[in-house]
C-alpha positions as a LaTeX table, in Angstrom:
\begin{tabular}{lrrr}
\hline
Residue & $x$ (\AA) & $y$ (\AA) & $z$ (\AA) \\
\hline
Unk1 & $-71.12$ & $-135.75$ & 28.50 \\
Unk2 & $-67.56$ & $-136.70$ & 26.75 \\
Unk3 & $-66.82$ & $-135.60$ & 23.42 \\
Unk4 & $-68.26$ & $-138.19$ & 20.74 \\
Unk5 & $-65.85$ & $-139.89$ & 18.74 \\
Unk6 & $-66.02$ & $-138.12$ & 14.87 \\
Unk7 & $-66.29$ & $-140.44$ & 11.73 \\
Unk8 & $-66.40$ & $-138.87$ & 8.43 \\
Unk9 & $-69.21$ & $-139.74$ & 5.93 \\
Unk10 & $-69.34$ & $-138.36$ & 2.21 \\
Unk11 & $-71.77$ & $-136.33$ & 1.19 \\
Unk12 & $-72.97$ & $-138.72$ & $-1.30$ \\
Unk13 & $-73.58$ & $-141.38$ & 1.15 \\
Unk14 & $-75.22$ & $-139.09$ & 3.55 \\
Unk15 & $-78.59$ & $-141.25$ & 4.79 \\
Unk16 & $-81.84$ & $-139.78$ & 3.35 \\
Unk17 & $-84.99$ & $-139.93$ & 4.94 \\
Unk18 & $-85.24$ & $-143.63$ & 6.22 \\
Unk19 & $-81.55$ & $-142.04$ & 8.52 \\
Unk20 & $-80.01$ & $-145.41$ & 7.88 \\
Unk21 & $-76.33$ & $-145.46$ & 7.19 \\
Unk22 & $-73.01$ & $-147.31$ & 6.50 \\
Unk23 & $-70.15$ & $-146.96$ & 7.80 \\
Unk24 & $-67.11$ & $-149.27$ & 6.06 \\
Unk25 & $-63.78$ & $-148.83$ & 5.38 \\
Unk26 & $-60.67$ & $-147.03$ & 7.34 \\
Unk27 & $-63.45$ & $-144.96$ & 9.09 \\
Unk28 & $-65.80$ & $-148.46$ & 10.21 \\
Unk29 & $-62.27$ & $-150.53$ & 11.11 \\
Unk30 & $-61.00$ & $-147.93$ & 13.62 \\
Unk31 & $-64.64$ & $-147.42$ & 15.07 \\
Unk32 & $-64.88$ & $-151.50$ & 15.58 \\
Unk33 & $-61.41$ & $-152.72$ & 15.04 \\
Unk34 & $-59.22$ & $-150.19$ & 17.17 \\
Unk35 & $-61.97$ & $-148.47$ & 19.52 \\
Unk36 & $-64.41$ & $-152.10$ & 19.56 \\
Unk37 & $-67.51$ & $-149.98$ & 19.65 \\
Unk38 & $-70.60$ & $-152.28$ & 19.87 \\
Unk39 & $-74.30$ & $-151.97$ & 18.79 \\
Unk40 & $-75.91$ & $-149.46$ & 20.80 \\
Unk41 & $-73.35$ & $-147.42$ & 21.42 \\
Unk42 & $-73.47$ & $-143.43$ & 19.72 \\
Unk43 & $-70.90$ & $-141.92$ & 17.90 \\
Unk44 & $-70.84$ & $-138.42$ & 15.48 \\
Unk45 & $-71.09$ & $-138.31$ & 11.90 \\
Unk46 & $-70.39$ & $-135.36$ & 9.78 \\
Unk47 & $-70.01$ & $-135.23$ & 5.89 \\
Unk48 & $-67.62$ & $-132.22$ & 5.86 \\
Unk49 & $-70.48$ & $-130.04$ & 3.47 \\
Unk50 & $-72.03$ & $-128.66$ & 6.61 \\
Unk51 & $-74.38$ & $-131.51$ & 8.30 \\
Unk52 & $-73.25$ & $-133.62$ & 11.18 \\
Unk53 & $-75.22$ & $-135.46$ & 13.43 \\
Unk54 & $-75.80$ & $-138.45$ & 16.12 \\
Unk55 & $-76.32$ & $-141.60$ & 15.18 \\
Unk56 & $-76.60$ & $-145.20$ & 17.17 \\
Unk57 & $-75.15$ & $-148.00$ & 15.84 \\
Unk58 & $-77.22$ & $-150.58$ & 15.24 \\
Unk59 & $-75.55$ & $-153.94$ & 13.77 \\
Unk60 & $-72.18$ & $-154.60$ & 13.54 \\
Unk61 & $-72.17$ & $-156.31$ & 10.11 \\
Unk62 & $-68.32$ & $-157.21$ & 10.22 \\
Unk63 & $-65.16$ & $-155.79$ & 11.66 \\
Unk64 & $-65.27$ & $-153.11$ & 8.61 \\
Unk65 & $-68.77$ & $-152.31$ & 8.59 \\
Unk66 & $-71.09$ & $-150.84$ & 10.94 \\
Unk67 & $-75.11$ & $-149.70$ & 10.13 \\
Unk68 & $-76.40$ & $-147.15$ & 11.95 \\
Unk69 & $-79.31$ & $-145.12$ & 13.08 \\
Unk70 & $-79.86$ & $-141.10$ & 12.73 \\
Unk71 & $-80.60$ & $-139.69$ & 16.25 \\
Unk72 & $-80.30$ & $-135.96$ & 15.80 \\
Unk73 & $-78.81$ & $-133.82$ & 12.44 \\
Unk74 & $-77.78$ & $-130.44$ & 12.12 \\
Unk75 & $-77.16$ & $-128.62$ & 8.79 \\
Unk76 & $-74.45$ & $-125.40$ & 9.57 \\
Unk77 & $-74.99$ & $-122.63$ & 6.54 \\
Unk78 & $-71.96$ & $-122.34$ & 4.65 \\
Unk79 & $-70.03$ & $-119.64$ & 5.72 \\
Unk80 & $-70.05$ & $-116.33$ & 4.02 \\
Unk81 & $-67.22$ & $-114.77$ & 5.32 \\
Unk82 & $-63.69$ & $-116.12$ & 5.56 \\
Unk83 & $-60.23$ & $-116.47$ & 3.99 \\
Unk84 & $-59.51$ & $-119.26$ & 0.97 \\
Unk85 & $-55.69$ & $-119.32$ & 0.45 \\
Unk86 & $-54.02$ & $-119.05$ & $-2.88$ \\
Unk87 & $-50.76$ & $-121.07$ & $-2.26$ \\
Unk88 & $-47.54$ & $-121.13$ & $-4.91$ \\
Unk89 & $-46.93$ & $-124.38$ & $-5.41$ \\
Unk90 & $-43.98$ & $-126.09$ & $-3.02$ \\
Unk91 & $-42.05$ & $-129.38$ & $-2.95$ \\
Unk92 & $-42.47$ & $-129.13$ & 1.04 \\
Unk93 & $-42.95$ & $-131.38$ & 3.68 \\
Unk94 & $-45.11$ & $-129.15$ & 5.77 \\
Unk95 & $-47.82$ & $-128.82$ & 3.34 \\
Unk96 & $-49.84$ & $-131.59$ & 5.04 \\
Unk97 & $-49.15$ & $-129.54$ & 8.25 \\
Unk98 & $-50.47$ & $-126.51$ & 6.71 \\
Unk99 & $-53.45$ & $-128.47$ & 5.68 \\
Unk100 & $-54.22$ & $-129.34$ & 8.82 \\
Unk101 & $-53.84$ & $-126.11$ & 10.46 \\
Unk102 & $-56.04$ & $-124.37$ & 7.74 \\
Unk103 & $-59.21$ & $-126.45$ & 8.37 \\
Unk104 & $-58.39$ & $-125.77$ & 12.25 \\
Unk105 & $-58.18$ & $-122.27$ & 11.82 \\
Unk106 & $-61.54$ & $-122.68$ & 9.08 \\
Unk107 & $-59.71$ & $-121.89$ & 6.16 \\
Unk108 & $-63.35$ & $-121.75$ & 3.15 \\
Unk109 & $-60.66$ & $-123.14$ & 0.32 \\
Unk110 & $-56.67$ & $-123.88$ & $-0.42$ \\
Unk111 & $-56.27$ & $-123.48$ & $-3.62$ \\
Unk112 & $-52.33$ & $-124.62$ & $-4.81$ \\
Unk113 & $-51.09$ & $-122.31$ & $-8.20$ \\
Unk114 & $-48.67$ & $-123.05$ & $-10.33$ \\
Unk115 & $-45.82$ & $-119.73$ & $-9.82$ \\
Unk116 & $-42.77$ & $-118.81$ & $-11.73$ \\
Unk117 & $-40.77$ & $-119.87$ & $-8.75$ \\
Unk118 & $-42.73$ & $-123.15$ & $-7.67$ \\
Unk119 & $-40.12$ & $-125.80$ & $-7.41$ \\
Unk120 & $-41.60$ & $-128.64$ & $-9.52$ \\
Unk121 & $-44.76$ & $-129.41$ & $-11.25$ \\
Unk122 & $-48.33$ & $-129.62$ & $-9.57$ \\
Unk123 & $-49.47$ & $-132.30$ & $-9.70$ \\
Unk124 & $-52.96$ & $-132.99$ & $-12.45$ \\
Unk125 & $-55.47$ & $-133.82$ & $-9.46$ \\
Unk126 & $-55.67$ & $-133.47$ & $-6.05$ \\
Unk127 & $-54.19$ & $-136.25$ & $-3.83$ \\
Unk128 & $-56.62$ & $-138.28$ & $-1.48$ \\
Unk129 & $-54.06$ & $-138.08$ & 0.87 \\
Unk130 & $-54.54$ & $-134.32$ & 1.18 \\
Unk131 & $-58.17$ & $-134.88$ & 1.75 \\
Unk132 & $-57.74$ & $-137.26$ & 4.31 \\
Unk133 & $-55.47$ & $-134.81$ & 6.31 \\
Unk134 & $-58.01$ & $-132.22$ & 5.79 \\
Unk135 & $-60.65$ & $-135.29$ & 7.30 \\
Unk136 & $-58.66$ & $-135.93$ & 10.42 \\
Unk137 & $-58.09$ & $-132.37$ & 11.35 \\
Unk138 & $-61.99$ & $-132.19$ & 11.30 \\
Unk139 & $-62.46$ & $-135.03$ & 13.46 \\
Unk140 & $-60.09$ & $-133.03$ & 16.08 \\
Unk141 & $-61.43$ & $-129.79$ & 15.73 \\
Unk142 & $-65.43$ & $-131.13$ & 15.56 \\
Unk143 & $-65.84$ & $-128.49$ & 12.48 \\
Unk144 & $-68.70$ & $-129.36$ & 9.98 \\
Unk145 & $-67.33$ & $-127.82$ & 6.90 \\
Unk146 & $-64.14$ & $-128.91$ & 5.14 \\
Unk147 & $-62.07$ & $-126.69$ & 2.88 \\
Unk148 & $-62.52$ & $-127.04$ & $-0.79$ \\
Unk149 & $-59.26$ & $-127.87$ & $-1.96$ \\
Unk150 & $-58.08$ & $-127.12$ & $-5.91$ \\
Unk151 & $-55.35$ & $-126.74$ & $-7.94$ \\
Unk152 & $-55.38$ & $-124.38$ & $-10.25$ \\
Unk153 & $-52.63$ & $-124.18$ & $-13.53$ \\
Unk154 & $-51.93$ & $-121.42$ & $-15.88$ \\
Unk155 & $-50.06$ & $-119.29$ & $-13.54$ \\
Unk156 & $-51.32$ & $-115.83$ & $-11.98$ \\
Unk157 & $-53.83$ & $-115.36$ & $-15.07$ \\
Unk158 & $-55.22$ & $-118.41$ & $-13.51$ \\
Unk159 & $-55.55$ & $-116.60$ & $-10.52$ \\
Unk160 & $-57.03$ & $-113.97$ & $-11.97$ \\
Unk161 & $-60.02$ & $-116.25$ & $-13.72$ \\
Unk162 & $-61.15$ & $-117.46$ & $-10.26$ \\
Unk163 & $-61.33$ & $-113.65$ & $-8.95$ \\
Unk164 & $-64.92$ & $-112.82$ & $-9.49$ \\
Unk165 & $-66.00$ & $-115.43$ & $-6.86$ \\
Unk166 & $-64.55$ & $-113.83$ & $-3.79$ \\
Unk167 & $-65.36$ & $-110.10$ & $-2.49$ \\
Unk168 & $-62.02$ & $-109.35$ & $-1.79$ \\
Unk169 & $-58.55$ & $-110.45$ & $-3.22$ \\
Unk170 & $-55.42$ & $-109.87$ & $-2.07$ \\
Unk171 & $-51.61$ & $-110.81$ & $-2.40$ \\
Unk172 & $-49.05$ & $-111.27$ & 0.28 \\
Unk173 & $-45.77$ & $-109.44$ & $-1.35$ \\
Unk174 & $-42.23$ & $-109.22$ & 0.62 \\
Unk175 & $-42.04$ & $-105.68$ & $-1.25$ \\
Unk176 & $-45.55$ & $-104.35$ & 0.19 \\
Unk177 & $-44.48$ & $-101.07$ & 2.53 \\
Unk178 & $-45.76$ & $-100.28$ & 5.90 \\
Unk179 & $-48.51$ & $-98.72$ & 4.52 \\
Unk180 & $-49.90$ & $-102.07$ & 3.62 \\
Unk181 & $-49.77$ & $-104.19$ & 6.70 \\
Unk182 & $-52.73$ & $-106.54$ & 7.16 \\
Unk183 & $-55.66$ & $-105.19$ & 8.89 \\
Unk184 & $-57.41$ & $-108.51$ & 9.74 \\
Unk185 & $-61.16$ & $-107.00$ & 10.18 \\
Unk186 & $-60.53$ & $-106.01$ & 6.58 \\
Unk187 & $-60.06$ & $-110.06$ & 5.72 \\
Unk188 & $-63.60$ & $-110.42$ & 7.96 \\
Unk189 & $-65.73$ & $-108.39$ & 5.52 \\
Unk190 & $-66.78$ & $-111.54$ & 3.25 \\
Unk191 & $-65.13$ & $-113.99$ & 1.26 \\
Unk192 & $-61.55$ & $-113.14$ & 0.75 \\
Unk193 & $-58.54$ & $-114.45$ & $-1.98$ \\
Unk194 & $-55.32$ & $-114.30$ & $-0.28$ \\
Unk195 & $-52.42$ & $-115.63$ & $-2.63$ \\
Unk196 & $-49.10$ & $-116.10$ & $-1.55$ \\
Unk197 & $-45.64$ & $-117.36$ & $-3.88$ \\
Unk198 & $-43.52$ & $-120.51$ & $-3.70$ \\
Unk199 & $-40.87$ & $-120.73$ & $-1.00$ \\
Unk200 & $-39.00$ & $-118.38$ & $-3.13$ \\
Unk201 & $-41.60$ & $-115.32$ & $-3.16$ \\
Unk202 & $-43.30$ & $-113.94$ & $-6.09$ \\
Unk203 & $-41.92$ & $-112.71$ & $-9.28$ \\
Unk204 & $-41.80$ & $-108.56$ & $-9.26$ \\
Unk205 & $-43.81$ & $-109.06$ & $-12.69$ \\
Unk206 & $-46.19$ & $-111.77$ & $-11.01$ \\
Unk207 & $-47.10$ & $-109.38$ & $-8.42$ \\
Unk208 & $-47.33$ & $-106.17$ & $-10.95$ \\
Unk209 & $-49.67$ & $-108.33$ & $-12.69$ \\
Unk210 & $-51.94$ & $-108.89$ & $-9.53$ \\
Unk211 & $-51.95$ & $-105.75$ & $-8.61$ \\
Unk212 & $-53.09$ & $-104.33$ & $-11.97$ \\
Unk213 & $-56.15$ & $-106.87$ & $-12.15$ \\
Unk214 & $-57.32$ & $-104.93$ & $-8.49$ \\
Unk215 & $-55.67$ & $-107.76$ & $-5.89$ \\
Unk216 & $-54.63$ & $-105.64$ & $-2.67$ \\
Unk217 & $-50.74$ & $-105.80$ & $-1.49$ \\
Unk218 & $-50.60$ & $-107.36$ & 1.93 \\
Unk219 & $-47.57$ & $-107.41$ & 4.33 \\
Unk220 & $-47.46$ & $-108.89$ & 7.69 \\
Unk221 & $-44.36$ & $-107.14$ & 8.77 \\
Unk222 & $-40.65$ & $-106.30$ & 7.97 \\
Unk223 & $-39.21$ & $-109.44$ & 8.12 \\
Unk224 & $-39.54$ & $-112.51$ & 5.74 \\
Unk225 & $-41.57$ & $-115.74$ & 6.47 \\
Unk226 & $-41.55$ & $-118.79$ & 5.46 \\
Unk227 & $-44.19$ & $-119.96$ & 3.38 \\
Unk228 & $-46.31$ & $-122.37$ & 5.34 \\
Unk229 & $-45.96$ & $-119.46$ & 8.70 \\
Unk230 & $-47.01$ & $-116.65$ & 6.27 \\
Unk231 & $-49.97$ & $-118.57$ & 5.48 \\
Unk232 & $-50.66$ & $-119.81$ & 9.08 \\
Unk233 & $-50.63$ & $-116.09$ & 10.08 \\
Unk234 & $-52.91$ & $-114.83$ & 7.89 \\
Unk235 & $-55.42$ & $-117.49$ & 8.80 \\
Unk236 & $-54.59$ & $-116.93$ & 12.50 \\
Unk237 & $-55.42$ & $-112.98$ & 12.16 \\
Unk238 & $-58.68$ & $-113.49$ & 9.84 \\
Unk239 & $-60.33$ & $-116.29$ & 12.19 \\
Unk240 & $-59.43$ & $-113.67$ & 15.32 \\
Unk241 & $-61.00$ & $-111.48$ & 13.38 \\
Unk242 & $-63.84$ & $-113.54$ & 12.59 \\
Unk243 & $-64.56$ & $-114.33$ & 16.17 \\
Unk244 & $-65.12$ & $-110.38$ & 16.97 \\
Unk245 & $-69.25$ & $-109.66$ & 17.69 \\
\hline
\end{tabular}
């Protein structure tokens, strides 16, 4: 059997127990406008919090909105180990690229921080436009949980108030020796805080101040990397890891 085309369906819209949905919007006109999917045909649903499912589409109520039927549902545990990224904010055009790769690569959060060096402000709230990159990443990669993403002011003591929820935090740091080169399995033990600076790296004071509150220096090697590949590495080497019995 082919691979089911993937529409995305909030949470709060999820059917109940009746399994009746609707599907409207961007998602409905590309189902009936661009594919011209017709009543009776299946497609996928998932709502990004875990449950996904098949569902038959019943009436085509106009070209932007399609009911459907449940067929089958599965509800995937949220996952209990895994990496959530602690990013310094950038004016960059590959953040939606990074976006992307992190929910291929099952990133649990990205989390963007307002750093000494962060070129610009953050912005107050998080852009739907982020969201939506995070959405059609998940449609490719058929995964059933999206990343939270968050932006989080006030600096590294922000960082540090958002600690307690992960088992493990660490910091990526240019100045981190040998010694403390990433050992992936280490990043597979639970849920793990990995922060990284701007484009321009970490203060010395910003990462004195990590390292004080417990967060673990991290290097992945002599040589410096751009922010978006230092990130994509990390995620790389923790969902390796991940994959190990």
């Amino acid at each position: 059997m082919a691979r089911l085309n993937s529409y995305h369906l909030p949470p709060d819209r999820w059917p109940g127990a009746d399994g009746l949905a609707n599907l409207d919007g961007p998602e409905a006109r590309h189902l009936l406008g661009v594919l011209r999917a017709r009543a009776g045909e299946t497609v996928r649903l998932f709502d990004g919090a875990g449950r996904h499912g098949l569902f038959e589409i019943t009436n085509v109520a106009s070209k932007a909105k399609a009911e459907l039927r449940r067929l089958s549902e599965v509800l995937e545990p949220q996952p209990l180990r895994g990496v959530a990224l602690a990013l310094g904010w950038n004016k960059s055009s590959r953040r939606d690229w990074l976006l992307e790769k992190g929910v291929e690569l099952g990133a649990l959060g990205i989390v963007f921080w307002q750093a000494a060096r962060s070129q610009g402000e953050m912005p107050r709230e998080v852009k739907e436009s982020w969201a939506e990159k995070c959405v059609q990443a998940a449609k490719q990669c058929q995964t059933a949980w999206l990343p939270e993403l968050s932006l989080l002011p006030g600096g590294v003591e922000g960082l540090l108030r958002v600690a307690a929820d992960y088992d493990g935090c660490y910091v990526l740091y240019e100045a981190a020796g040998p010694q403390d080169l990433l050992n992936p399995q280490e990043l597979a033990g639970g849920r793990s805080l990995v922060v990284l600076g701007p484009e321009g790296g970490l203060e010395e004071r910003e990462a004195a101040r990590l390292a004080e509150a417990g967060f673990k220096p991290l290097s992945l090697g002599p040589l410096p990397l751009r922010w978006e590949t230092a990130a994509l590495s990390c995620l790389a080497l923790a969902h390796h890891a991940l994959l190990q019995p």
